[in-house]
C-alpha positions in Angstrom: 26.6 30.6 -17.8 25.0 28.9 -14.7 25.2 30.9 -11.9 27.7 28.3 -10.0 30.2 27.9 -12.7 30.0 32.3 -12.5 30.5 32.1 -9.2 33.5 29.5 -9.4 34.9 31.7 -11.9 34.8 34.7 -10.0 36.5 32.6 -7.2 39.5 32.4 -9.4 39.6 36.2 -10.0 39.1 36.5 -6.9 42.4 34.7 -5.8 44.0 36.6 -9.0 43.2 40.0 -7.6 44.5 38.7 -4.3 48.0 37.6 -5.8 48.3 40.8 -7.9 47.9 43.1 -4.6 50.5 40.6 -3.3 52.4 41.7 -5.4 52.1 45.1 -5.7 52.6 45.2 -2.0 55.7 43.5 -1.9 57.0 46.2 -4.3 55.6 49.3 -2.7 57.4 47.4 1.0 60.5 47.4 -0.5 60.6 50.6 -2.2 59.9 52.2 1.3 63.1 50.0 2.6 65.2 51.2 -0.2 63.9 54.6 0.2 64.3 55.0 3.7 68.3 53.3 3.3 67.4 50.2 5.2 68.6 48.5 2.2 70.7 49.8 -0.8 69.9 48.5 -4.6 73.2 47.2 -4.5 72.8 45.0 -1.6 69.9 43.4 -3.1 71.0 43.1 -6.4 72.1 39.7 -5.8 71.2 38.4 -2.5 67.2 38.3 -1.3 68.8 37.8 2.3 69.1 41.2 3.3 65.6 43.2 2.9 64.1 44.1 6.0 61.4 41.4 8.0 58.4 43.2 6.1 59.6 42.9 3.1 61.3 39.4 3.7 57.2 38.5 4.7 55.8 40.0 1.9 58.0 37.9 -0.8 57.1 34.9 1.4 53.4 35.5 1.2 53.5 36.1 -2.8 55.6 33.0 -3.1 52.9 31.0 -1.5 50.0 32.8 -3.9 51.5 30.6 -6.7 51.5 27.1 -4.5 48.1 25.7 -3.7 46.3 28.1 -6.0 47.5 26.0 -8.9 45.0 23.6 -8.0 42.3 25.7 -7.4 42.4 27.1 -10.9 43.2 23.6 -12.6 40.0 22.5 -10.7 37.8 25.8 -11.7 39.3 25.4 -15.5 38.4 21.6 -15.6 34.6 22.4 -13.5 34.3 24.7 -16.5 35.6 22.8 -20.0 33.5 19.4 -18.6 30.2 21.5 -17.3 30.9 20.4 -13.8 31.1 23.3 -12.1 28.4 22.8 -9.8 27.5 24.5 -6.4 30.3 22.6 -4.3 32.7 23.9 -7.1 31.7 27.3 -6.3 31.2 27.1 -2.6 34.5 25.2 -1.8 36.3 27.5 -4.1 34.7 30.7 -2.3 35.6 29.0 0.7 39.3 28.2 0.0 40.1 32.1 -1.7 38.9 33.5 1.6 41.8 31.2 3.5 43.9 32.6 1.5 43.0 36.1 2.6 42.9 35.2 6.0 46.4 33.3 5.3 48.0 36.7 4.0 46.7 39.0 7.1 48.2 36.2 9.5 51.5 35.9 7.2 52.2 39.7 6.6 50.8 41.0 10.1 51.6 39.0 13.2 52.8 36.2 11.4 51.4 33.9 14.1 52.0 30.4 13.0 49.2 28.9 15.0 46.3 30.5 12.9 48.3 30.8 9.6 48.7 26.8 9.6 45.2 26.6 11.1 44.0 28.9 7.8 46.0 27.0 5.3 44.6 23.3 6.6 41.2 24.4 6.2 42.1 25.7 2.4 43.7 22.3 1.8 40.2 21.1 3.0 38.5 23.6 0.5 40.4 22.2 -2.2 39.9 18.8 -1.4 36.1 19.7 -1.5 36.3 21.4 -4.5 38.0 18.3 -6.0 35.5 15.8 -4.9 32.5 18.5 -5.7 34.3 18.6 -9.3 34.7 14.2 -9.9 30.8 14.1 -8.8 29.6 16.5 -10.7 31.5 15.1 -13.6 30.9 11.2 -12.7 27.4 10.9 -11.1 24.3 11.8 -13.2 
């Protein structure tokens, strides 16, 4: 495997790793509310309304690792199958996972809406890189 479609493909496990310790986070946040009695099992049972901010945050923040990633990984998959996965492939996908971890810290720390929209723009740039790096590659001799 060239070393840009390795490095494109570690992007995406990259962003993987990134969504599974979203996850994992979320869980361990509201096991500590439910622990501590901010929360009881069976107030949450049927209504997400009533966990505490963090956890609230952290469910926002996983919800949003299975958004724009989708095209991230449709664009590594297709770099891959059609041998396009060239060095803007890799860089713009490098580039967009580490908006997404800058995106998280923002979301789940001071939630600041200036940077967060600030981090998630540029990812949409990344992507839209990643795209055109993807069509040339595959296009253009």
């Amino acid at each position: 495997m060239a070393l840009p479609a390795a490095l494109a493909l570690l992007a995406a496990a990259a962003q993987v790793a990134l969504t599974l310790w979203a996850i994992v986070r979320m869980g361990l946040v509201r096991m500590r509310a439910v622990r501590s009695g901010q929360v009881s099992v069976s107030d949450i049972m049927l209504d997400e309304r009533v966990w505490p901010e963090a956890a609230t945050a952290q469910a926002a923040n996983l919800r949003n690792q299975f958004e724009t990633p989708v095209i991230l990984f449709a664009g590594i998959a297709i770099a891959l199958a059609v041998g396009a996965a060239n060095w803007g492939v890799a860089l713009f996908a490098w580039g967009y996972v580490g908006t997404r971890i800058v995106h998280r810290i923002v979301h789940v720390g001071s939630n600041r809406l200036g940077p967060r929209f600030r981090s998630y723009v540029v990812g949409l740039a990344m992507l839209a890189g990643l795209w055109a790096s993807l069509v040339a590659g595959a296009l253009l001799p």
